[in-house]
N, C-alpha and C positions, 0 to 999 in steps of 0.2 A: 504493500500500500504506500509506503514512506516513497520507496522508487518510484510510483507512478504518479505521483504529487510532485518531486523532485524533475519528472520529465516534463511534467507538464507547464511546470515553471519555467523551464528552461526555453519550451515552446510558446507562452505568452510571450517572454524575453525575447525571442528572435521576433516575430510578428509586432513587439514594438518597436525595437529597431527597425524595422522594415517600414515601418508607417513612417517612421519619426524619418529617416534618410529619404523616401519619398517626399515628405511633405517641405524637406529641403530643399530637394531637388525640385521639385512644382514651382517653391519659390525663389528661386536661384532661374527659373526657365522664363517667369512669371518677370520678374526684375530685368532679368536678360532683352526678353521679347520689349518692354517699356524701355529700357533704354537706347534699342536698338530704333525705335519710333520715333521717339525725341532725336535723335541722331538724324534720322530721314529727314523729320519736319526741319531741324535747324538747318539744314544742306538743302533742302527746297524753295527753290526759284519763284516759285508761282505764290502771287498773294492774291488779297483781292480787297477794298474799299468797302465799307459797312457805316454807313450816313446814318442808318438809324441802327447800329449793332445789332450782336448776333444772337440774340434771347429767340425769337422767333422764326429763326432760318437751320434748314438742317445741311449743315456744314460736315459731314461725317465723311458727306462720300465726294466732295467736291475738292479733295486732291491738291487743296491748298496749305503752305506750311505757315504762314501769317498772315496778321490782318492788321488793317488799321482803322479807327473809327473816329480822325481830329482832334483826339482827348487825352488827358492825361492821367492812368489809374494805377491806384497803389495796390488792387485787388482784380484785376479786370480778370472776365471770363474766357476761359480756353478750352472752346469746345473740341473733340477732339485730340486735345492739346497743341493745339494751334499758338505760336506767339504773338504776344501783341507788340506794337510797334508805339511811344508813345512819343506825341504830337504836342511841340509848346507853340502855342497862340503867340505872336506880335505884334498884333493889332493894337491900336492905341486903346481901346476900350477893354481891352483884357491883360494887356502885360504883365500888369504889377502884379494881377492876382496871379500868373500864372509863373512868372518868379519867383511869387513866394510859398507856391506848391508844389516847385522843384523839388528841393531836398526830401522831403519826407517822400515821393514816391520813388525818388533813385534808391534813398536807401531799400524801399520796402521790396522791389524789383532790381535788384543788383543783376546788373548783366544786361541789360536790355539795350535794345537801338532805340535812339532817340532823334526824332527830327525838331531841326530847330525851323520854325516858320512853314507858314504855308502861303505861295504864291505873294511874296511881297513885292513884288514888279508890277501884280496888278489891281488897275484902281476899279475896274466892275465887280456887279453883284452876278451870282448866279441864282437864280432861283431865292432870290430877297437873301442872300447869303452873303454877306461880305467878307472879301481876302485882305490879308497885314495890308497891302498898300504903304509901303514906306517907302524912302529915300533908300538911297546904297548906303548913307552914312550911318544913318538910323540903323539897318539892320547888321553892318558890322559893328556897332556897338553893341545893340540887342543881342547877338549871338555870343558875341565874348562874354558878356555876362553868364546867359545861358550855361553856356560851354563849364565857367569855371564853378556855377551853383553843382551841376550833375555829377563831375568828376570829383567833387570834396567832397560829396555824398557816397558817390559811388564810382571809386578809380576803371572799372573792368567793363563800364558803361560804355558803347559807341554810339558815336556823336556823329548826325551828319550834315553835312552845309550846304545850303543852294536852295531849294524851293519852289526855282520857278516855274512861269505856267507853261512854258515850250523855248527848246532853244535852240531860238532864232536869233540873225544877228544883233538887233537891235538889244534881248535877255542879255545875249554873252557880253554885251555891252554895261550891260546892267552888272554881271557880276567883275565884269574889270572895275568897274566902280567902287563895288564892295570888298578888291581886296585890294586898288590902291588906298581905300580911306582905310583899312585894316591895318594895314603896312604905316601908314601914317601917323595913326592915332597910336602902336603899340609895338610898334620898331621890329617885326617879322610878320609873318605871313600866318594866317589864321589856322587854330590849328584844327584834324577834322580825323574821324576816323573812315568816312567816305562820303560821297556827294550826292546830293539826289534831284531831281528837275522832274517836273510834269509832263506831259508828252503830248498835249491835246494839238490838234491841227486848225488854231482859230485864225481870225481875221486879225490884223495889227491898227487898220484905219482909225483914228483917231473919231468917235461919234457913231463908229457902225456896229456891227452886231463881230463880238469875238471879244479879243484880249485889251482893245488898244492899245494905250505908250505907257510906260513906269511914270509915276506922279513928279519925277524932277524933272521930267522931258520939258515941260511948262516953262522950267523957269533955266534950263539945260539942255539945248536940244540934243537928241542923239545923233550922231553921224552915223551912223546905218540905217538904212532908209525898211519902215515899215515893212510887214511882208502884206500882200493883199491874196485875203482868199476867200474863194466864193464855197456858200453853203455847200455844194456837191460836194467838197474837196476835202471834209471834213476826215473819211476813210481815206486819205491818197495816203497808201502805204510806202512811195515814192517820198513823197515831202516827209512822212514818219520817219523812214531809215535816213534821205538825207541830213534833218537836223541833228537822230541820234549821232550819228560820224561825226559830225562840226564838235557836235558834244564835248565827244573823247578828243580829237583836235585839241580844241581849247582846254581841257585840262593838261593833254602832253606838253602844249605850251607855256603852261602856268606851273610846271613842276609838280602836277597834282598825278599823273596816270598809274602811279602805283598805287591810289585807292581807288577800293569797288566806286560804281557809280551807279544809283536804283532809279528807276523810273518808278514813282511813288503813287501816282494817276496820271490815267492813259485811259481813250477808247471812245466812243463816240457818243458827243453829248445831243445831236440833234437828236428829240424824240421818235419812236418807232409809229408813233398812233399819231395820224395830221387833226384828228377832232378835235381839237382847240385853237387849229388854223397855223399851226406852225409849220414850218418846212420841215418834212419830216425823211429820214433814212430808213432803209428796211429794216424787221430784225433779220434779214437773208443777209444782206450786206454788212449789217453790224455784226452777223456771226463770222462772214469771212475775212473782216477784216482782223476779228480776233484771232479766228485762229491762222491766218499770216503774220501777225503779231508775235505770237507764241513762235509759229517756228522761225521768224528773224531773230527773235534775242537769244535765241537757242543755235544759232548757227552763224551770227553775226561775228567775226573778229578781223581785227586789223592787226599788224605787226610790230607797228610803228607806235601806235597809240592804245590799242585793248590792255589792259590788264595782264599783265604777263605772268605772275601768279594764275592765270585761270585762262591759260592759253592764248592767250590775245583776245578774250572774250568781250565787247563793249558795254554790255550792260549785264552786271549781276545778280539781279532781282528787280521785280516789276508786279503792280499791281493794279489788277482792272476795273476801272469804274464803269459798273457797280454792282457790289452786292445786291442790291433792291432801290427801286425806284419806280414813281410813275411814269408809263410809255409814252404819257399823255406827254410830260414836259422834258425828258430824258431819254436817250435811250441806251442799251446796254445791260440792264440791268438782268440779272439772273433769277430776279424777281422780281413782278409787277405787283405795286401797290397801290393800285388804281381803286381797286374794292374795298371792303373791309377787309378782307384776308389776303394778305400775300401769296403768288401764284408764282410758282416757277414757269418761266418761261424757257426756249428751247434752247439759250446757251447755257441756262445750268449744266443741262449734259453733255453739249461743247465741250464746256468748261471742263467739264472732269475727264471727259475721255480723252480732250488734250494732255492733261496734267503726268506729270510720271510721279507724283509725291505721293501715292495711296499705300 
């Protein structure tokens, strides 16, 4: 009896062991497989723009490795485990406050990219929406501050500089501004952990429908002359890749090409639905121009100017406007929010069956 007590123990004893080194191994596979995810997402190219965030959208299978949503959050949500990208405000009606909410979300998000500004070249509204609109001097002040709130918070934070709405010559004009008054006011060259510019394809005329001129054009003309472009032209994936190339150009010229450079929004803002009288684009067109979009920055490199860490590649991440919008006033968006309930529309699936991030 004593022996068959004694075997039996012995046999609970292996069958724990064997549970307990499985339940190791499950989570050791379990850990493994989550970091192996986060690893994909952080190495994935594909973003995408979220105007009204991502509570209500199912982002699981849409292939994307970050997002952005204009804000700045010490807790924001990571569906998927998607990164956020956060976004400080320079607009005169928000600065301060948004300087002085610096610190505590660097600290609380250590590691994160940060963009400093959004479109400060341009003085329009979109959709009752207004962009920084500042001077080049303004904003290379506004950034150095920026810059050195994030990095005393958070050293391992990258920081990125540029913002504008498309770069065309009259922008890169705009940013020679910004970093001879840099250079001026702070005796070197600003410092950035990579660059990032908007990509949209608007008009430049001064009173028409598009970007117009940076707000010191008024009182400082620009020597490069406007671009003029008409509604149809808004997809010319042509005028798209020419300005990305001028892009890298003018950073290899400004000793900037050995950081990434993102295109942060991009993609076609004319609306898909003409019912409220606007000139509107297909969602046909706006899907093909996306996904020609996708595979240029995926195949785009120069020699001279790309990135040579990432093979000559010009642009290292990009992000599509938009997550959701109405078709009525925007188009683009991966969901229409014309109704009361958000509808995916046919580039959501675009969207993902482009993606290689799943």
């Amino acid at each position: 009896m004593l022996s068959t007590l004694v075997s039996f123990k012995r046999l609970a004893d292996r069958l724990l062991a064997t549970l307990l080194l499985t339940a190791v191994a499950l989570g050791a596979g379990l850990a493994g497989r989550a970091q192996q995810q986060a690893a994909r997402l952080a190495a994935c190219r594909f973003g995408i723009t979220a105007p009204y965030g991502v509570a209500d959208y199912d982002l699981a299978g849409l292939g994307a490795g970050s997002y952005l949503d204009w804000g700045m959050q010490a807790d924001p949500p990571r569906p998927g485990g998607l990164a956020y990208v956060q976004v400080v405000r320079l607009g005169e009606a928000v600065y301060a406050e948004q300087l002085a909410g610096v610190p505590a979300v660097a600290a609380a998000q250590p590691g994160s990219a940060w963009l400093v500004g959004n479109e400060p070249d341009n003085t329009y509204t979109f959709d009752g929406v207004g962009q920084d609109n500042l001077a080049p001097e303004v904003y290379a002040e506004r950034y150095q501050a920026v810059y050195a709130a994030i990095k005393a918070a958070d050293p391992q934070a990258r920081v990125g500089m540029g913002g504008i709405v498309q770069p065309t010559p009259v922008r890169l004009e705009y940013l020679d501004r910004v970093l001879t008054a840099y250079q001026d006011r702070y005796g070197s060259p600003p410092p950035a952990d990579f660059w990032f510019v908007h990509a949209f394809v608007l008009n430049e005329v001064p009173g028409e429908w598009g970007a117009g001129l940076p707000v010191d054009a008024v009182v400082r003309p620009y020597q490069a002359a406007p671009e003029i472009i008409a509604p149809e032209e808004v997809d010319s994936l042509a005028i798209f890749a020419r300005r990305l190339v001028a892009m890298r150009a003018w950073l290899a010229d400004h000793g900037q090409r050995e950081l990434p450079l993102w295109v942060t929004e991009y993609g076609v803002l004319m609306p898909s639905d003409e019912s409220l009288g606007y000139f509107a684009i297909s969602t046909e067109r706006t899907q093909a121009f996306m996904l020609d979009s996708f595979d240029y920055f995926q195949r785009a490199t120069n020699a001279a100017t790309g990135l040579s860490a990432d093979g000559g590649r010009l642009v290292q991440r990009w992000y599509w406007w938009t997550l959701s919008y109405d078709a009525r006033v925007s188009g683009g968006g991966l969901y229409d929010r014309r109704g009361p309930v958000p509808v995916k529309t046919a580039l959501y699936a675009a969207y993902a069956a482009a993606s290689n991030c799943h």
